[in-house]
N, C-alpha and C positions, 0 to 999 in steps of 0.2 A: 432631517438634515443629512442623514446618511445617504438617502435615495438620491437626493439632490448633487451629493460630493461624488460617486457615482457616475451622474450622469452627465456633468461640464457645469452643476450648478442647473441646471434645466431640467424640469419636470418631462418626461418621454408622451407623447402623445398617444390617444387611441388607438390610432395605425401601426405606430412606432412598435406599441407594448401586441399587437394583435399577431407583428410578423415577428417578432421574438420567439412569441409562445407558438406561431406555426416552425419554426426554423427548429424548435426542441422537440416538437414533434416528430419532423421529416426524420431529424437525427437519428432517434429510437427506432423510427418505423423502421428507418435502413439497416440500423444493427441487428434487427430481429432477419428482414430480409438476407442479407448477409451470412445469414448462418440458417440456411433450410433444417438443420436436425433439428433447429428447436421448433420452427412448425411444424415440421414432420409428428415428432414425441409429444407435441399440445393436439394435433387434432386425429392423428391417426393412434395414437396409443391406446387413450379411453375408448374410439371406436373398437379395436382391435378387440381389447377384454370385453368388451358388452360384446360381442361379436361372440366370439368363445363362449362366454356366458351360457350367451340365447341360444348356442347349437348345442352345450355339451350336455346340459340342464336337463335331467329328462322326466323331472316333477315324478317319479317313482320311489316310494319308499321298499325298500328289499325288505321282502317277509322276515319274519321272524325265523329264526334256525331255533326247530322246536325240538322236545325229546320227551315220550309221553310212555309213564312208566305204567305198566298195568300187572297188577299181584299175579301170582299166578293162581291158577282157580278160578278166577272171574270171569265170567261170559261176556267179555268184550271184545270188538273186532280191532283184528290184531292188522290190518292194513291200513300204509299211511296214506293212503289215497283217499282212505274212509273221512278221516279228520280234517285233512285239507280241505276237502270237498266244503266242508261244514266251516270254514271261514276262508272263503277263496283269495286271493293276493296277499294274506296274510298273517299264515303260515307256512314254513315249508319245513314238511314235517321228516325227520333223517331218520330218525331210530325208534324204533319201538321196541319196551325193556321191563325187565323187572326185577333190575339192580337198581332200587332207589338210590342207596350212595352213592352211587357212582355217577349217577345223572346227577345227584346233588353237585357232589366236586365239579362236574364241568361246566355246571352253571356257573359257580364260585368262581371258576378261572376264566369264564367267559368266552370258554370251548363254543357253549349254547347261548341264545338268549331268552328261549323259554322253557318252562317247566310244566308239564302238566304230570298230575298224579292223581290217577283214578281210587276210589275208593274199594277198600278190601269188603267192607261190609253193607256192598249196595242191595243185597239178596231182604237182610235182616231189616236193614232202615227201610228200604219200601214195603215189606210186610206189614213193618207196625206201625204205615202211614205215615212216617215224614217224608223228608226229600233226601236227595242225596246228593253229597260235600263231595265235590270236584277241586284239589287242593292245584292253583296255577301260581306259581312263583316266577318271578324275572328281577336278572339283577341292573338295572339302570340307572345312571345317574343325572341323565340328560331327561328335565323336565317335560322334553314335546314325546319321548319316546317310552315314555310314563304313562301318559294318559294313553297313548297308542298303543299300550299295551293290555292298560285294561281296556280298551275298546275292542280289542281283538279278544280278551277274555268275554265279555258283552257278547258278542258276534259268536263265539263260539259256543257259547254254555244256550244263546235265544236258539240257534240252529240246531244245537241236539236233543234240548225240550221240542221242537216243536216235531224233528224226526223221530223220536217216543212216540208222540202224541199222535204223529199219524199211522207209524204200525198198529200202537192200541187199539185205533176208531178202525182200520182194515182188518183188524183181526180180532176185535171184541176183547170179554175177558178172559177166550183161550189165547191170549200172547200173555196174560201177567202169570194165567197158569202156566203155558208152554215154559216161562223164562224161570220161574221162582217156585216153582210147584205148583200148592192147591192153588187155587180162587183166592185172591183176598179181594173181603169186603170189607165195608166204611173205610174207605180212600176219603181222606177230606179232596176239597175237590180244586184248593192251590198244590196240592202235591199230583192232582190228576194234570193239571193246566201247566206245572212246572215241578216235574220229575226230577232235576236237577238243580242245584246251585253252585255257585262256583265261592272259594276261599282264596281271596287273592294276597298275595304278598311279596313286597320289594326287600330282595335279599344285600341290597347293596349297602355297606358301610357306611352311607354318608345319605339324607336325604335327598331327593329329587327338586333343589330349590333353585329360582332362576338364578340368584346371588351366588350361591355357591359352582355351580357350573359354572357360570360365564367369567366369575372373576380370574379363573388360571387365564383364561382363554383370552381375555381382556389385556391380562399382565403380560404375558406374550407378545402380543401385536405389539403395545409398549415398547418392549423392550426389544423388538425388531426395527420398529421405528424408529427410536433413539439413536439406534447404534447406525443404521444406516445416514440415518438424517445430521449426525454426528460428522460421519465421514467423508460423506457423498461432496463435500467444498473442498476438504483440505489440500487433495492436490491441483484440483481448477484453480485453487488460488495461487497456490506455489509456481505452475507452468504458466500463467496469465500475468501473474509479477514479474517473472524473470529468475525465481529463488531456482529451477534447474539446472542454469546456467552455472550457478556457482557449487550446485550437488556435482556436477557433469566434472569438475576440476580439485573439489574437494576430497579429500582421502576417506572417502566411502564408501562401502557399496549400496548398492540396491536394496538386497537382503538387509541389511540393518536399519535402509532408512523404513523400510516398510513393516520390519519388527517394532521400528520405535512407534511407527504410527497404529501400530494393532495395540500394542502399550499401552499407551496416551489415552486411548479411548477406551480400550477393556476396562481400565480403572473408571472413568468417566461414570461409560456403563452401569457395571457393578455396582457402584457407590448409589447410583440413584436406583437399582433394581434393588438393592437390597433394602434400601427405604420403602417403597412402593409396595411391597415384597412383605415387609414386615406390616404396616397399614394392611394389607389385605386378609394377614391374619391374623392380627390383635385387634383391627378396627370392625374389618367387615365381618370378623368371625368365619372364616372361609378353614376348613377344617385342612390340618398340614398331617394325613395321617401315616405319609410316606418316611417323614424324618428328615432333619434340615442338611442332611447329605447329600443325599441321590436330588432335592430338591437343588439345591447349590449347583450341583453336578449338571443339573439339566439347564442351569440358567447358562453356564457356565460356556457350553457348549450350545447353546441357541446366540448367544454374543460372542461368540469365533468365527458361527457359520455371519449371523449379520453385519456385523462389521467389513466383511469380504465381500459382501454385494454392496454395500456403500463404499466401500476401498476401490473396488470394479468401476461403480457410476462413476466416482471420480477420477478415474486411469481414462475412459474412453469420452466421457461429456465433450465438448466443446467450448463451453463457458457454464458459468455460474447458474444462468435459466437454466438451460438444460439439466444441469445435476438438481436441482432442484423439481423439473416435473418429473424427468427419471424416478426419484425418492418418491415423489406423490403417487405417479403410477404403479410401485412398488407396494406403494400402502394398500392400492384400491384394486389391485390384483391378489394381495393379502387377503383382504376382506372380502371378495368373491369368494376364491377359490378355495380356501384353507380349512374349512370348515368350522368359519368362527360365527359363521350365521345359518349356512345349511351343510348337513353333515357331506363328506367326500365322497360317501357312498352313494348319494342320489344321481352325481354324475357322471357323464359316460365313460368307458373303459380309458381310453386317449387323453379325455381332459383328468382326467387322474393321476394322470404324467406330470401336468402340468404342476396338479396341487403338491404332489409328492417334492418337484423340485423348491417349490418353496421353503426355508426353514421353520417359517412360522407354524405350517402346519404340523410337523413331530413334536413344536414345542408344543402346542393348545394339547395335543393327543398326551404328550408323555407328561406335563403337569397336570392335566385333569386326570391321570390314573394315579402318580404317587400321592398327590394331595388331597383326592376325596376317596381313591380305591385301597392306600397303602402302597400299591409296588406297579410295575412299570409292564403292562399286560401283555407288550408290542419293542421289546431288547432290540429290532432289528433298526425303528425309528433310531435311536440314540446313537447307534452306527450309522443311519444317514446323515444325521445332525453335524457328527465327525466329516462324514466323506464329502458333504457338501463345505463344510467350511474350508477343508483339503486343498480341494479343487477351486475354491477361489481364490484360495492365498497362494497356488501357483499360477494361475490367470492373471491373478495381480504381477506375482513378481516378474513373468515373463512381459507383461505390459508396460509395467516400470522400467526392465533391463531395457527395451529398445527405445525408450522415451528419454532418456539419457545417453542413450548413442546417438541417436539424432537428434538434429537441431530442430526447432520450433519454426 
């Protein structure tokens, strides 16, 4: 009955209803035409970041920064060209010492990422036919750079057994006398085949598990998302209504209105990070071992910088599509770049610029160090976090002053 009262009482025909539903099409198509930035931002943006991507990407993992202490007295060769050599792309070896604490400490501060520690009594233990404990410590929390490290311990301990094993057979058993003294006999013949073992251990406060890495890293993204996808409308909708018009005559300024709207949404924000926030460490067990301050501190300040790139989308957008794949773009240049899926360092010098300017990336960095490391390894990120939110909320406010001196 309603379709009918509608249409003069007359049901519309299949021509009738065919050129309706082309006439709503043409409509759309036009408004989309209408406004090239939003084709532009739908098919050149995603090209753009896969583009970047695929050049900056250089599939290389940066050696380990090693530090390999050897006692003093020991007959071991004291050049670092020696060790490299013996796991090629995958150490790079700075110091050679034999100040164990002090190589300890800069593991712990993450000066270093590897530790090797040669054994004081390799002389005695090969004598009386065992092997000899090669102690290699790293402190990581990142699960892929775990295994990559005892692989690189693997790699190193297989290459220096088998460099033994080939001076022995070149040199018979005047090399075990040359190095150790007399002769020794009955060698069983796994310590003849592998002279060496290696003693490996992860010095890091927190386990190496995918859940607990990824969840800061995760919460992050969140909470960049949120705050951008929050804000990225609020003023496309205000200039596309008309609500301008009456800021433009209303006794306000700029500054207040774009304080109220950093307001409005930081609460927003905050209230759903702090839920999320707390879930990931009462539910997922994701260990908080920085302290609910400098944690606070760092959300805090990751939702000042985001909020300004969604406050930004929405000063320049065009209409409502556009701040919306703007936002999406933002997400999927996050998730490339930021090192929420491969670390920043694999990429090249230039596209690191790029990750840098992100916020998202000092937050995944500076909450996966208070949360699974205790303290914040990298002080200078937390000052980007600041300068980048800075600079957007004067970006904004200068965008906003002249968006209210002129008319629409």
């Amino acid at each position: 009955m309603a379709e009918r009262r509608r249409t003069g009482g007359v049901r519309p025909s299949l021509g009738q209803t065919f050129v309706r539903m082309a006439s709503f099409t043409g409509k759309e198509l036009r408004e989309v035409v209408r406004r090239p930035g939003v084709l532009a931002s739908l098919i050149l943006g995603p090209f753009l970041i896969m583009f970047l991507f695929g050049i900056g990407y250089t599939g290389v993992r940066a050696p380990f920064i090693t530090e390999i202490v050897i006692p003093e007295g020991v007959a071991l060769p004291r050049e670092a060209e020696y060790y490299a050599d013996l796991a090629p792309g995958r150490l790079d070896v700075r110091e050679i010492t034999a100040d164990r604490e002090g190589a300890e400490q800069r593991l712990r501060s993450r000066e270093i990422d590897l530790l090797i520690v040669a054994p004081e009594n390799a002389t005695s233990e090969l004598r009386a036919g065992r092997q000899t404990t090669i102690r290699v410590a790293w402190n990581q929390v990142d699960p892929v750079y775990d295994q990559l490290a005892g692989l690189a311990t693997t790699i190193l301990v297989s290459s220096l057994n088998a460099e033994i094993v080939e001076q022995a057979a070149e040199e018979g058993i005047s090399f075990a006398a040359g190095e150790i003294g007399s002769a020794v006999t009955n060698v069983p013949p796994e310590v003849i085949a592998r002279p060496t073992t290696a003693e490996t251990e992860n010095v890091s406060l927190s386990p190496p598990l995918v859940l607990s890495f990824f969840g800061p890293a995760v919460f992050a993204l969140v909470i960049q998302h949120l705050a951008v996808t929050l804000t990225a409308l609020s003023m496309v909708r205000e200039r596309l209504s008309g609500q301008m018009d009456r800021f433009r005559v209303a006794p306000v300024s700029s500054m207040e209105l774009l304080v109220g709207k950093y307001m409005a949404y930081a609460v927003l924000s905050l209230v759903v990070a702090a839920v999320v926030g707390a879930l990931l460490v009462l539910v997922l067990n994701v260990p908080l071992l920085g302290g609910p301050l400098i944690f606070a501190g760092i959300v805090l300040l990751l939702t000042f910088a985001s909020l300004g790139v969604g406050l930004l989308i929405s000063l320049v957008a065009d209409s409502e599509r556009q701040a919306v794949q703007l936002s999406m773009l933002m997400l999927l240049a996050s998730v490339f770049f930021s090192g929420f899926v491969l670390p920043v360092t694999d990429f090249a010098g230039w596209t690191q610029y790029i990750s840098y300017a992100l916020p998202v990336t000092h937050g995944i960095a500076t909450l996966q160090d208070t949360m699974l490391g205790g303290e914040v390894s990298q002080p200078w990120m937390l000052l980007a976090l600041l300068g980048i939110g800075v600079v957007l909320y004067v970006g904004s406010l200068l965008r906003l002053r002249r968006i209210l001196r002129t008319a629409d």
